[in-house]
MIMI-131325 format. One line per 8 residues: number of its first residue (from 0); their letters; for each residue x, z, y of C-alpha. Coordinates in Angstrom, 2 decimals. Layout:
BEGIN
NUM = a = X/Z/Y | ...
END
This chain:
BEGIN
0 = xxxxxxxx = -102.26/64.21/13.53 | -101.29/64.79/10.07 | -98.34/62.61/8.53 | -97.46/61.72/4.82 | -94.78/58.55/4.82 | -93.94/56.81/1.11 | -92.66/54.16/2.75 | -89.24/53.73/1.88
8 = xxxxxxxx = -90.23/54.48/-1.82 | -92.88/52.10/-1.92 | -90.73/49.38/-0.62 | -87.42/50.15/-2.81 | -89.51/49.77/-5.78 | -91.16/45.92/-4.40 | -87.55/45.26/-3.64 | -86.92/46.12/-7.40
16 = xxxxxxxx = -89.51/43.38/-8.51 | -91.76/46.14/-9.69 | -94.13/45.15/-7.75 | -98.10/44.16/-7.22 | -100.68/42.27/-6.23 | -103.88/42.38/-7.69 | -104.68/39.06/-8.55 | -102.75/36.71/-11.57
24 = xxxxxxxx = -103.65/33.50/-12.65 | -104.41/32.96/-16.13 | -101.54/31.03/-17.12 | -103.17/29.68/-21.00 | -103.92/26.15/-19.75 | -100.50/24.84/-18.56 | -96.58/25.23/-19.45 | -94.73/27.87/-18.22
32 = xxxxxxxx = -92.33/26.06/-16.34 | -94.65/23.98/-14.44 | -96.41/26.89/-12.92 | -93.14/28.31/-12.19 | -92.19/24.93/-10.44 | -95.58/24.59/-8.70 | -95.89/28.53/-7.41 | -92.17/28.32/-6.29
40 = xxxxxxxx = -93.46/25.10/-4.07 | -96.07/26.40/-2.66 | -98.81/24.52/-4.72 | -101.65/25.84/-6.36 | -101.20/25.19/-9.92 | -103.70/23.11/-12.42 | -104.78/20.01/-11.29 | -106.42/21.29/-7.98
48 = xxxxxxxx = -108.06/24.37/-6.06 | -105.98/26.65/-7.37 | -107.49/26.94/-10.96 | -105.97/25.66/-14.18 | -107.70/22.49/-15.26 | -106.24/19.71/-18.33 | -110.09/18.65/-19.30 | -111.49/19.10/-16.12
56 = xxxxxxxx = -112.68/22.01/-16.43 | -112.14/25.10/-14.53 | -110.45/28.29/-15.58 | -110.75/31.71/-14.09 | -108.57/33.95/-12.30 | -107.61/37.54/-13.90 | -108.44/40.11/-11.90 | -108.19/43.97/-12.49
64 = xxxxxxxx = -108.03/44.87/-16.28 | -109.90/41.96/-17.88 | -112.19/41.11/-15.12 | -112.65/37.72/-13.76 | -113.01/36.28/-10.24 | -113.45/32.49/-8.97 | -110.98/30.04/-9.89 | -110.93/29.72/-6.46
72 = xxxxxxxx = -108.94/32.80/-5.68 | -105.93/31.33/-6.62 | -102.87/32.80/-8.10 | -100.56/35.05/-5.90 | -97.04/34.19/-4.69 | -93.84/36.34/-5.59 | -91.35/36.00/-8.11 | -91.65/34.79/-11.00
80 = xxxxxxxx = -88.85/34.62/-13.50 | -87.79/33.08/-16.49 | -85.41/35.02/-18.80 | -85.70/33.23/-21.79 | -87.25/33.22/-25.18 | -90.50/31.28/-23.73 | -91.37/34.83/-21.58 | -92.19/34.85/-17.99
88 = xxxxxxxx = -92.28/37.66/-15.63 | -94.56/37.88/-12.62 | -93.98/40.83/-10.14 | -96.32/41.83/-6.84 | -96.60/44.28/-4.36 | -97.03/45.76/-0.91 | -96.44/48.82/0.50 | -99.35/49.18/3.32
96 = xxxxxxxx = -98.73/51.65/6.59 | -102.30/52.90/7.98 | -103.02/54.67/10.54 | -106.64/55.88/10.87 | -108.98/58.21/13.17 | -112.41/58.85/12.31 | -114.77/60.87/14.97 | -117.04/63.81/14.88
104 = xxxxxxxx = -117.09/66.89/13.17 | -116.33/65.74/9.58 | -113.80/63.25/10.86 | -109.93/63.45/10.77 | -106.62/61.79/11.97 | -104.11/60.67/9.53 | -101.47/58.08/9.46 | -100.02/56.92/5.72
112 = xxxxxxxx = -98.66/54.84/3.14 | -100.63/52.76/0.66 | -98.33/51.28/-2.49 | -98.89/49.39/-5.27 | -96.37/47.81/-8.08 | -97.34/45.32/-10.80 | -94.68/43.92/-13.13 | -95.93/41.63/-16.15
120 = xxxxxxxx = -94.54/39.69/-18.68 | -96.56/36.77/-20.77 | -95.68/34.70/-23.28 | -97.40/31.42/-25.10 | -97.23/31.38/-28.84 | -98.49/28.97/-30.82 | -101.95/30.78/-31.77 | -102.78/32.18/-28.48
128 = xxxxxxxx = -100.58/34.66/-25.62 | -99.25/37.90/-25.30 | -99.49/39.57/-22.14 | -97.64/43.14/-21.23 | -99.21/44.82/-18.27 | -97.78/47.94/-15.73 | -98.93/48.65/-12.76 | -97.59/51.83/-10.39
136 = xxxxxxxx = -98.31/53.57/-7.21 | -96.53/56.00/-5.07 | -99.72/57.29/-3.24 | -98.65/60.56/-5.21 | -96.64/61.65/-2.52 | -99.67/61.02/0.21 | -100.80/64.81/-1.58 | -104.49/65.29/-3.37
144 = xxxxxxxx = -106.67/65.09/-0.04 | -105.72/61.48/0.29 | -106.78/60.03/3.64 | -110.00/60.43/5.91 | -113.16/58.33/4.87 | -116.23/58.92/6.10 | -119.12/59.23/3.58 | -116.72/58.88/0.85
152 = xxxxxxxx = -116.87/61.30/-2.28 | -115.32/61.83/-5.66 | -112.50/63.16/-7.53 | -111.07/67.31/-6.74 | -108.11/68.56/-4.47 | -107.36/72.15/-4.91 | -110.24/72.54/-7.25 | -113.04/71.57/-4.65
160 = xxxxxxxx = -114.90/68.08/-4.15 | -113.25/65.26/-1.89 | -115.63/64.49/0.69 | -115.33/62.11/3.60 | -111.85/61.61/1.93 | -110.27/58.86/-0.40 | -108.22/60.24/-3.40 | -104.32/58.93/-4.00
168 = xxxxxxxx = -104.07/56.34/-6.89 | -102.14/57.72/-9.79 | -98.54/57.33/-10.50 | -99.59/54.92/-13.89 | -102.47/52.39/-12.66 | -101.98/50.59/-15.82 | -100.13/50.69/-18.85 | -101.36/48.30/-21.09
176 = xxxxxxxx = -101.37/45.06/-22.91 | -103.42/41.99/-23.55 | -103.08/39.22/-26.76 | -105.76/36.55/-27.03 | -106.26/34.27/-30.08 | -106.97/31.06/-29.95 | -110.59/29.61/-31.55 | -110.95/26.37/-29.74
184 = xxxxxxxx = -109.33/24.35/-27.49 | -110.67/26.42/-24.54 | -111.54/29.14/-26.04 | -110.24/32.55/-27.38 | -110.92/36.57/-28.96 | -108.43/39.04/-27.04 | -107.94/42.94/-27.36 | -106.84/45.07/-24.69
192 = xxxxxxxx = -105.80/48.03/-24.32 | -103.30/50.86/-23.63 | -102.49/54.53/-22.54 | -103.76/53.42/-18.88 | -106.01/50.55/-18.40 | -109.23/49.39/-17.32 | -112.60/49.77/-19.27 | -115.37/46.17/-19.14
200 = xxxxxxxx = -117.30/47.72/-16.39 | -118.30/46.38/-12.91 | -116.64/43.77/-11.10 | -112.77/43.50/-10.06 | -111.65/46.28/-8.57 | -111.40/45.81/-4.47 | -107.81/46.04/-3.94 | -107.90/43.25/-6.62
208 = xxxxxxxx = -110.40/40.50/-4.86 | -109.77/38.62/-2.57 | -112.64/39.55/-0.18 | -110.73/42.99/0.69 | -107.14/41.85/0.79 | -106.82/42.90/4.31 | -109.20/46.19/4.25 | -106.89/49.39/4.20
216 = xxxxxxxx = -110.49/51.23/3.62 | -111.67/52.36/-0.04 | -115.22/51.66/-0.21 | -117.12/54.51/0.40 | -119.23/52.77/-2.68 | -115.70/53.06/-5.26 | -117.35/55.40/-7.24 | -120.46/53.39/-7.86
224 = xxxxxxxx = -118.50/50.23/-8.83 | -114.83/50.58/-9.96 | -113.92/54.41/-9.81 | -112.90/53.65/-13.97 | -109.99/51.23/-13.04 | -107.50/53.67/-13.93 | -108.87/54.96/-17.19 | -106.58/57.29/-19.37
232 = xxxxxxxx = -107.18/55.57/-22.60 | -109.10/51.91/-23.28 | -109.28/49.18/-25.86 | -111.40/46.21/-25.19 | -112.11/43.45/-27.58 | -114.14/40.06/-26.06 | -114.60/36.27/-26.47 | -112.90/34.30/-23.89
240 = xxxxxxxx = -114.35/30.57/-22.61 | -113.76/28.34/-19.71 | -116.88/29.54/-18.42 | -117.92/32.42/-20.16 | -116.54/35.88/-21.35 | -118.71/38.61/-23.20 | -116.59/41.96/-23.77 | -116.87/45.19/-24.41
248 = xxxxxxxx = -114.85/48.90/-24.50 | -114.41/52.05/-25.54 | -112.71/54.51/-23.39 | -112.45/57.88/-21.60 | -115.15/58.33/-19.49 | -113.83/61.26/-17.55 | -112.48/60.16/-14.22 | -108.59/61.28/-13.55
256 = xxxxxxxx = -107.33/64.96/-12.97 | -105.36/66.08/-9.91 | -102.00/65.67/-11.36 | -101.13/61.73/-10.31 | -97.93/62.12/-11.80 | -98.71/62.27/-15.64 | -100.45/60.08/-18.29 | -103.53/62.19/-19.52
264 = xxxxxxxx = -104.73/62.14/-23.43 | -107.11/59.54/-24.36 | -110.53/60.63/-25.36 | -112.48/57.32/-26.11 | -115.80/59.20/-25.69 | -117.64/56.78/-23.37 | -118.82/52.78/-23.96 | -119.19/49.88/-22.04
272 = xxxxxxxx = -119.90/46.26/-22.40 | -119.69/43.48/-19.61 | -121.04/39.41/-19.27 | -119.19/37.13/-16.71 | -120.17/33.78/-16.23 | -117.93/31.16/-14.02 | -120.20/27.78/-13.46 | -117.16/26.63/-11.27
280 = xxxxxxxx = -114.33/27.44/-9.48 | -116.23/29.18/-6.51 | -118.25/31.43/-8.52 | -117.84/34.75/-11.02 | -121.23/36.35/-11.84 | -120.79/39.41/-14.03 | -123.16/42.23/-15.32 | -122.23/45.23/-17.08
288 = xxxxxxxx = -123.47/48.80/-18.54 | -121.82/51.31/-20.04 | -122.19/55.37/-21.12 | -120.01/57.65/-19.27 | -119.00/60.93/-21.06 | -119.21/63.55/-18.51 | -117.04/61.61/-16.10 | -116.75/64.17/-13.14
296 = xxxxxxxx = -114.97/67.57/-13.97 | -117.00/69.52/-11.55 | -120.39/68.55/-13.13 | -119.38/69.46/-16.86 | -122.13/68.34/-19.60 | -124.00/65.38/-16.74 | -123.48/62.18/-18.41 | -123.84/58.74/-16.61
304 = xxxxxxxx = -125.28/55.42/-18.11 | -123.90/52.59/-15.03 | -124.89/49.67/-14.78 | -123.44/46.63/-12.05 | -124.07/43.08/-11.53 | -122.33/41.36/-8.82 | -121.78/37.30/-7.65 | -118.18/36.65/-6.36
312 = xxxxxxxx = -117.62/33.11/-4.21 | -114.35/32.11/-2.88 | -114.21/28.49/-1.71 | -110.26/27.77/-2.19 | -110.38/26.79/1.56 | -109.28/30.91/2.90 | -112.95/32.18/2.43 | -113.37/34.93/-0.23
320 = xxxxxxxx = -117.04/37.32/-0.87 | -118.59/39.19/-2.81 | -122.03/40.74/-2.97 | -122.35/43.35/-5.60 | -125.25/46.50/-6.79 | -124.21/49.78/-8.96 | -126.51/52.30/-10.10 | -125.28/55.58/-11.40
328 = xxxxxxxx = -128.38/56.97/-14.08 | -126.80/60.78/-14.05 | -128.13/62.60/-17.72 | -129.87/64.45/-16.57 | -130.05/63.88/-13.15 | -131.51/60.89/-10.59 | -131.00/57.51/-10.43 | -128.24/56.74/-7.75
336 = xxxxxxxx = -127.88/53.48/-6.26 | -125.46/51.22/-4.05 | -124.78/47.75/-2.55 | -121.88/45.93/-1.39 | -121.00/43.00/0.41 | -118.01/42.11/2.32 | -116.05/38.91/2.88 | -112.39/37.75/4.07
344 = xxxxxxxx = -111.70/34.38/5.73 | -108.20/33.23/6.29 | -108.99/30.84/9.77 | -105.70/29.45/9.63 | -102.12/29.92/8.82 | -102.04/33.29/10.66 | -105.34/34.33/11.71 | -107.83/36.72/8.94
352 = xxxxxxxx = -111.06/38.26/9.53 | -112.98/40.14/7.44 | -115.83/42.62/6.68 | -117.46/45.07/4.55 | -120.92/46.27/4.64 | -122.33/49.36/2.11 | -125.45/51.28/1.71 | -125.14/53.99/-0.50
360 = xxxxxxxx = -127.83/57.13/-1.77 | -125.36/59.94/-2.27 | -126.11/63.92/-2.84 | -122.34/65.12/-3.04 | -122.15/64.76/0.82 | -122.32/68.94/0.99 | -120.19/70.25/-2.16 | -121.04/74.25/-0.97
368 = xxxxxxxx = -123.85/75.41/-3.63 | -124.81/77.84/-0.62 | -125.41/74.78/2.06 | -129.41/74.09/2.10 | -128.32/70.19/1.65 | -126.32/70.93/-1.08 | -127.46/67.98/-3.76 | -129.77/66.41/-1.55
376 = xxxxxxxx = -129.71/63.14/-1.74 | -129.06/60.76/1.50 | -128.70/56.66/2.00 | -125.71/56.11/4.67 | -124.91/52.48/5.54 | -121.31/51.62/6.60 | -120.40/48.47/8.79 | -116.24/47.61/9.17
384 = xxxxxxxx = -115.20/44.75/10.66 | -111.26/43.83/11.18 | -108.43/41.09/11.65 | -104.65/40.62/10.72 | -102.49/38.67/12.00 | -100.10/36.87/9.22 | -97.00/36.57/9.42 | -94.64/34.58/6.71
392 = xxxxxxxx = -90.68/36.45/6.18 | -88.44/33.79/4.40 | -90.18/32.63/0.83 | -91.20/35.78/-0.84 | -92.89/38.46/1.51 | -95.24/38.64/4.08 | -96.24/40.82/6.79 | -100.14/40.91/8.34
400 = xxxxxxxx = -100.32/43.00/11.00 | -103.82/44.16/12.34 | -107.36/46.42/12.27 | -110.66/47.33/11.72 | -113.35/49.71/13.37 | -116.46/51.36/11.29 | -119.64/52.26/12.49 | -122.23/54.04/10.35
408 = xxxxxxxx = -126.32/54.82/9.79 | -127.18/57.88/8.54 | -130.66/60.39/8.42 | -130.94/62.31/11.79 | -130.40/65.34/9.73 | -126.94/64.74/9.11 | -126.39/64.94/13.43 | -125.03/68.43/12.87
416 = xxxxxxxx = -122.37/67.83/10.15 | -121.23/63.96/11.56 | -122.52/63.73/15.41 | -125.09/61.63/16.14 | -122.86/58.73/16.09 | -119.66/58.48/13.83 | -117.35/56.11/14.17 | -113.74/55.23/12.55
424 = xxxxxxxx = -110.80/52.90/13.08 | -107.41/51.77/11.66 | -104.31/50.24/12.28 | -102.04/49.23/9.69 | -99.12/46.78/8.57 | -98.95/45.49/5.71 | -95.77/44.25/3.81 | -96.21/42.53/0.86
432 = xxx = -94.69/40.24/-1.57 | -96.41/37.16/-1.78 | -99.69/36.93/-0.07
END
């Protein structure tokens, strides 16, 4: 069993307030104080569900970059500060101990840390908002290979292909910062942008919604849907409603080297534009495209035109899902396609369960040019199914405690590389400040 702990890292910087969850509410709608007040209490703020509502109306939740997600989802508890000078600071995190085995010949044994920092300031003006964004990650230390995944691929370690592994996050998951003008009473332009940010593509990042709060798992699908959220170099400029936001990007379209530690230089060769619509509080619909300049370094000159569309429900009652299609159009290449749905449901005060299902067509499952599958393509189906078990520590943190267990479908002629039937599980326990 291999070991990599960041533990007491990960955890000195949440007890630092630099710290993150991947969920904020967008704060526009209401005075600074009284969300303070309300979030402090224990209520949802707005005038119910969570959501921010003067004209009864709903208004979205931020998720990663300048995605949206239900109203529904709620804003996330942790401190929030008022130094003065109208500014408020909002800081979230957990630091996430897994341990995981996956079986057969591909699989591996590995128990680690998962970290993640956010510390943001915003500020109401009288023409709109400023918002500063940072966002950190200490998965560094976890080294390149990252952790066993089945099925997953992307990204290098050593100068060879990552497969049926997850990558480390970067050091920098976001630099960046967001100012919106007002042009109605509910409605506003914004830019965004920064050294490290997210491009308007796909929906909200996974460790960012609500229906994966309590999977340790990447997707083995993060590649077809979010694999841009830490971006080396975006600006974003959209129109901002109650109900509606059209945006769209520029940004650097290859995918991030193997140093984690550095911030890389900007090329702003790719493009991107996204849709979201929010009828209500319990829905987000978004659809996106965009042109990706040569975004993997070990297929130099293959270009990728991606387009997503996804429908995100979260009732405000503890149930959160999302059902969500990517296809990858590789220039020149095929047409490569994936689904997602999964779901989390908080039963009660200290009971979660939740799942993930995938189906994926993938051809990077045998990286060796001299392997007679090499670039085949293959559809592989994951199921995962877990629970936590919540448990509240004083005001501020939280600690869920729990598991999941993966089984797969796959082409009989994968039997020699995977055995005939592959299966993975976890443990993990997850401190975190707020929910």
């Amino acid at each position: 069993m291999k070991m990599y702990f960041s533990g007491a890292s990960a955890l000195a910087l949440i007890m630092s307030a630099q710290s993150a969850q991947a969920q904020e509410h967008d704060h526009s709608q209401i005075k600074q104080e009284d969300y303070v007040e309300e979030t402090l209490n224990g209520k949802p703020t707005g005038v119910e569900h969570g959501y921010l509502d003067v004209a009864s109306t709903p208004s979205p939740v931020i998720g990663s970059g300048t995605s949206r997600l239900p109203g529904n989802e709620g804003g996330m508890h942790g401190l929030h500060i008022m130094p003065g000078n109208d500014w408020m600071i909002m800081a979230h995190g957990y630091a996430w101990g897994v341990y995981t085995d996956q079986s057969g010949p591909r699989g591996d044994d590995k128990a680690y840390v998962q970290s993640m920092a956010m510390l943001n300031a915003e500020k109401q003006t009288g023409w709109g908002k400023v918002q500063l964004k940072s966002m950190f990650s200490l998965e560094p230390l976890m080294k390149n290979r990252g952790y066993p995944n089945l099925f997953a691929s992307g990204e290098t370690a050593g100068g060879e292909a990552l497969v049926d592994r997850q990558h480390p996050h970067d050091l920098f998951m976001e630099l960046a910062a967001r100012v919106d003008f007002n042009v109605g009473a509910d409605s506003s332009v914004f830019l965004y942008g920064g050294p490290v940010g997210e491009p308007a593509l796909g929906p909200s990042a996974f460790m960012h919604r609500g229906s994966a709060r309590y999977n340790p798992e990447a997707p083995i699908t993060h590649h077809w849907f979010d694999s841009g959220h830490i971006t080396y170099g975006v600006a974003t400029v959209g129109f901002a409603s109650r109900q509606f936001q059209i945006e769209g990007s520029i940004f650097t379209g290859q995918e991030p080297d193997e140093d984690r530690w550095d911030i890389e230089k900007p090329r702003f060769d790719s493009w991107s534009v996204r849709a979201t619509w929010n009828p209500s509080p319990n829905w987000a619909v978004q659809a996106s495209t965009g042109q990706l300049k040569e975004p993997e370094s070990l297929h130099p000159g293959e270009d990728e035109q991606r387009t997503t569309a996804s429908v995100h429900y979260a009732d405000g009652k503890g149930l959160s899902a999302i059902l969500a299609f990517s296809a990858k159009d590789r220039k020149p290449g095929e047409t490569l396609t994936a689904w997602i749905a999964e779901a989390n449901w908080d039963i009660d005060d200290h009971h979660t369960i939740f799942g993930r299902f995938e189906n994926v067509k993938n051809d990077e499952l045998f990286p060796d040019h001299d392997d007679p599958l090499h670039d085949m393509p293959f559809r592989v189906s994951k199921f995962q199914a877990g629970y936590a078990y919540r448990l509240p520590l004083g005001e501020q943190f939280n600690l869920a405690l729990g598991g999941t267990v993966s089984a797969f479908a796959k082409p009989d002629v994968l039997d020699a590389a995977y055995g005939k039937n592959p299966m993975g599980y976890t443990l993990f326990a997850r401190l975190s400040l707020g929910l």
